[in-house]
C-alpha positions in Angstrom: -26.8 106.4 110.0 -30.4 105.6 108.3 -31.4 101.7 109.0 -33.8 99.8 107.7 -34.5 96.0 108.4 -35.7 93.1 106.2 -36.9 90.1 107.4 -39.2 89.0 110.6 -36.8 89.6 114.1 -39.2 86.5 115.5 -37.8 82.8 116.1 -41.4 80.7 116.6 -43.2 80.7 113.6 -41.3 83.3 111.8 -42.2 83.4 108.1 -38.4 84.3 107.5 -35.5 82.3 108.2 -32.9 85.8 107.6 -33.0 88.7 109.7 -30.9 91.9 108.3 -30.2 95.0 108.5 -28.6 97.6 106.6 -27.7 101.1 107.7 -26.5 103.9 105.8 -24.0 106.4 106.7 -23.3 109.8 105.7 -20.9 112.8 107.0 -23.5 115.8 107.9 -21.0 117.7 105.5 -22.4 115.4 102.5 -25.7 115.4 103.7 -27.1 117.7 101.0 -25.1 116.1 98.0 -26.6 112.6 99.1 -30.1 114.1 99.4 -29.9 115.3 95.9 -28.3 112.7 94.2 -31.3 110.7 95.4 -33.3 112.9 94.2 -32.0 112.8 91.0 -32.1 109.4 91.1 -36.2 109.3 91.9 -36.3 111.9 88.6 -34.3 109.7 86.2 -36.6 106.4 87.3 -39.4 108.9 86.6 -38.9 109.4 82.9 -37.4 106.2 82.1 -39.9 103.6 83.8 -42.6 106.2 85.1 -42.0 105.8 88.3 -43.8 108.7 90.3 -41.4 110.7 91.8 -43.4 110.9 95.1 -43.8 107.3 95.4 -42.0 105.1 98.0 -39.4 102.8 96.8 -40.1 99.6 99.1 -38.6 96.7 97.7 -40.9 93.6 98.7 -43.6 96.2 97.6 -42.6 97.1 94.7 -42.0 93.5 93.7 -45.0 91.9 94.9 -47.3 94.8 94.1 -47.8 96.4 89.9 -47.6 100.4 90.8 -48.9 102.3 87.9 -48.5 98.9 85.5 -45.2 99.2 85.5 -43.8 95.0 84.6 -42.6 93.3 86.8 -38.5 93.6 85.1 -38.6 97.1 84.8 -39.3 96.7 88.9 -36.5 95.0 89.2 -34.6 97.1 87.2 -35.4 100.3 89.4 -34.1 98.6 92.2 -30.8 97.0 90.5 -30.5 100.9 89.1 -30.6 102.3 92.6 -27.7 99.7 94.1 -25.9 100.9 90.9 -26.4 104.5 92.3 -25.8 104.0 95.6 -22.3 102.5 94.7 -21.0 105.4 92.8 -21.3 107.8 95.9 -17.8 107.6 97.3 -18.5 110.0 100.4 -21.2 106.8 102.2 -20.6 103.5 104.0 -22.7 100.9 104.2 -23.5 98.4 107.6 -24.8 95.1 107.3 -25.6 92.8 110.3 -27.5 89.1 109.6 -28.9 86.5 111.6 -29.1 83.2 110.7 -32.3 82.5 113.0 -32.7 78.3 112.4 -29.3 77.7 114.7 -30.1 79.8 117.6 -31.5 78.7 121.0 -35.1 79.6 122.0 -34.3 82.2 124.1 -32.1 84.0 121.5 -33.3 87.6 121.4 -32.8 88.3 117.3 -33.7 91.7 117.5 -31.4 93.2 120.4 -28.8 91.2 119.2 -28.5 92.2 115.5 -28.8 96.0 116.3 -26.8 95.9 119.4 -24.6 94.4 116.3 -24.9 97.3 114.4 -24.4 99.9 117.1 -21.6 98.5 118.2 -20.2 98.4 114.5 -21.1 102.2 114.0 -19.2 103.1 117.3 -16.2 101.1 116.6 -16.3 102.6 112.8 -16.9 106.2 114.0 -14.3 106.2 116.9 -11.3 104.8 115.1 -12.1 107.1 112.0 -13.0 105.0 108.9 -15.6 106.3 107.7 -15.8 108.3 104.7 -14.7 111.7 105.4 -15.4 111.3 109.1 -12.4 112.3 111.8 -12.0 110.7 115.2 -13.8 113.5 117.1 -17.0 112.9 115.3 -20.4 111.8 116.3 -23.4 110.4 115.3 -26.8 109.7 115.2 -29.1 106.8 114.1 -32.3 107.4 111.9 -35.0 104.5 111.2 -38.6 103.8 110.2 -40.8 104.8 112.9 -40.9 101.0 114.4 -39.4 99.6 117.6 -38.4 103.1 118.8 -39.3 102.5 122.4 -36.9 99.2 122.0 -34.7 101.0 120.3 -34.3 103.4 122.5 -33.8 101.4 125.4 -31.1 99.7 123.8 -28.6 102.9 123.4 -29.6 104.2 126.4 -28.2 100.9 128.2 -25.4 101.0 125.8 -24.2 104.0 127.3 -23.6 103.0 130.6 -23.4 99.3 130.4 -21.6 97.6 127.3 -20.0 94.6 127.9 -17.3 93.4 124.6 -15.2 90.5 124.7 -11.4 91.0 125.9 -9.2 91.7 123.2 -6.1 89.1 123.7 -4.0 91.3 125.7 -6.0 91.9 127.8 -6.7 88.5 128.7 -9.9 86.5 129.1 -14.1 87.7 130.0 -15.4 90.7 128.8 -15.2 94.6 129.9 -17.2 97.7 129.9 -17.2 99.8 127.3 -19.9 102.2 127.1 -20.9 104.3 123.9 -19.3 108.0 123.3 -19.9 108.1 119.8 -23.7 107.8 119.6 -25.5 110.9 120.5 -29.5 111.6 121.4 -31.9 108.4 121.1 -32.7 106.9 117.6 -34.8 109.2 115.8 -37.8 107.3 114.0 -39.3 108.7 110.7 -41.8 107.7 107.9 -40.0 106.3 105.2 -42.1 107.1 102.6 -41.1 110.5 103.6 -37.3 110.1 103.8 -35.2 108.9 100.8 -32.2 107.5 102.7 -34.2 104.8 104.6 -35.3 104.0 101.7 -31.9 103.4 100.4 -31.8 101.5 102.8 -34.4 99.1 102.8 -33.5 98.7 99.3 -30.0 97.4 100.6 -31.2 95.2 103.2 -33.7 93.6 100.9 -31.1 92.2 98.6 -28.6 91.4 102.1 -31.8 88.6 102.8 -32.0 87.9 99.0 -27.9 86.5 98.8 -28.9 84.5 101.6 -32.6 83.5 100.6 -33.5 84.2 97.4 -37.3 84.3 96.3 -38.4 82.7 93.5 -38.5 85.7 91.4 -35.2 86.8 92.0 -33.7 83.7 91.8 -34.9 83.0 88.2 -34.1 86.4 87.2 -30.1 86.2 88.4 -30.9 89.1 91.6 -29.5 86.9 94.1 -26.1 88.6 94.3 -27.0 91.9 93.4 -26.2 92.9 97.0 -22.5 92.7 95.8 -23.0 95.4 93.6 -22.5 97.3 97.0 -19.0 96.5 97.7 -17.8 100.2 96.5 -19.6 101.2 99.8 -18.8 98.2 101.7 -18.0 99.3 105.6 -15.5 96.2 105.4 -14.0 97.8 108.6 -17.1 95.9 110.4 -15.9 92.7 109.7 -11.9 92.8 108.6 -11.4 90.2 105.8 -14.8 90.0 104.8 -15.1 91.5 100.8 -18.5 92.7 101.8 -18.1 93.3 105.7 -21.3 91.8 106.6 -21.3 90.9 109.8 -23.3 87.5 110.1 -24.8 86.0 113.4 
C-alpha cells in the first residue's frame, strides 16, 4: 500500500481544517503492469502538455507553482487526466481515511488516529480477501513519503501486540484485542519524487481534502468532485454502504 497525506495532522493553529489520506494498493503480481502504466502515463502528459517526464507530480505544487510555463488549466488537466488513469486499472484499490479536525477535543491525536484508521482498514481488507486479486493468505506492506517514519513505525509495531476494536454485537459490549497478522516489516519511507505510486497517491488525497474544502481555484473551475472520478477503484469494503468508502472521522 503507497500512502500519501494531504492536509496539516495539527489541531492549534492548523492552516487546514481536513486531514486525509489516501493509500494505494496493489498485488505484488501487478506490480510491474502498474509501474508501467504510470509510466506511460508521465510519457503521454509529456507530449501533450510538456510535462517533463522526470518531474514530480505534487498536486498543491503543481497548482500553486507555473513548471516550465505550463497554464494553470492544462495543470489541472494533468491531474484530472491522472484520476482518469488511475480509474481504468482494475487490478488496484484505493483507501481513504478523513478527519474532520474543528469537532474534535484538544487532546484528539489526528495523526495516530487517521492512520491507525487506515491500518486497520488495510488489515481488515487483506484478511477477509477483497482486494483485487489478493487471496486470504496474503500480506502486505506499507510504503510512504519519507515523513513521520519513526511515528509510523511505532504505531504498527504496537498494533501488533496491542489492538483494541470495538465488540462486534455478538460478542457483546467493550472492546478486544486484536493484533495485526496481515502487515509485515515497518513502514518503509521513500522520496516521492522518486517513486510514482506515492505520487498517485498524493494526487488522490489532494482531491479527498478538495470534496471537502475546496480552494478557490478548484472551486471556480468545477474540481471539487473530481475525487469521485475514483469510484472504479473505490475500496468500499472500508466503509460498507458508502459509494466512495471513505472512511471519515
Amino acid at each position: 500500500m503507497y500512502v500519501d497525506e494531504s492536509g496539516d495532522p495539527g489541531l492549534n493553529n492548523s492552516p487546514t481544517r481536513y486531514f486525509g489520506l489516501s493509500g494505494i494498493v496493489v498485488h505484488e503480481s501487478r506490480w510491474r503492469d502498474f509501474i508501467n502504466a504510470l509510466i506511460s502515463f508521465k510519457k503521454t502528459i509529456r507530449h501533450a502538455y510538456g510535462f517533463p517526464v522526470r518531474l514530480e507530480i505534487h498536486s498543491s505544487e503543481i497548482l500553486n507553482k507555473n513548471p516550465y510555463g505550463i497554464a494553470k488549466h492544462n495543470r489541472l488537466a494533468i491531474l484530472r487526466n491522472f484520476l482518469d488513469e488511475l480509474s481504468k486499472l482494475d487490478y488496484i484499490s484505493l483507501t481513504n481515511v478523513i478527519i474532520d479536525k474543528s469537532n474534535k477535543p484538544a487532546n484528539y491525536n489526528v495523526f495516530d488516529s487517521a492512520w491507525l484508521t487506515l491500518f486497520q482498514r488495510f488489515e481488515n481488507t487483506m484478511k477477509y480477501g477483497n482486494f483485487p486479486g489478493a487471496f486470504r493468505n496474503d500480506h502486505g506492506i506499507v510504503i510512504t513519503d519519507a515523513t513521520n517514519g519513526k511515528a509510523l513505525l511505532r504505531l504498527v509495531r504496537r498494533m501488533s501486540v496491542i489492538n483494541y476494536i470495538p465488540n462486534q454485537q455478538h460478542f457483546g459490549p467493550g472492546y478486544r484485542n486484536v493484533p495485526i497478522i496481515k502487515i509485515i516489516e515497518d513502514p518503509h519511507g521513500k522520496d516521492s519524487r522518486d517513486t510514482l505510486p506515492l505520487q498517485a497517491a498524493d494526487v488522490c488525497a489532494y482531491f479527498l481534502t478538495q470534496k471537502y474544502i475546496p480552494n478557490s481555484y478548484v472551486r471556480k473551475s468545477g474540481a471539487r468532485n473530481y475525487f469521485d472520478r475514483l469510484q472504479p477503484i473505490a475500496n468500499v469494503w472500508a466503509r460498507k454502504g458508502s459509494a466512495l468508502g471513505i472512511v471519515d472521522l
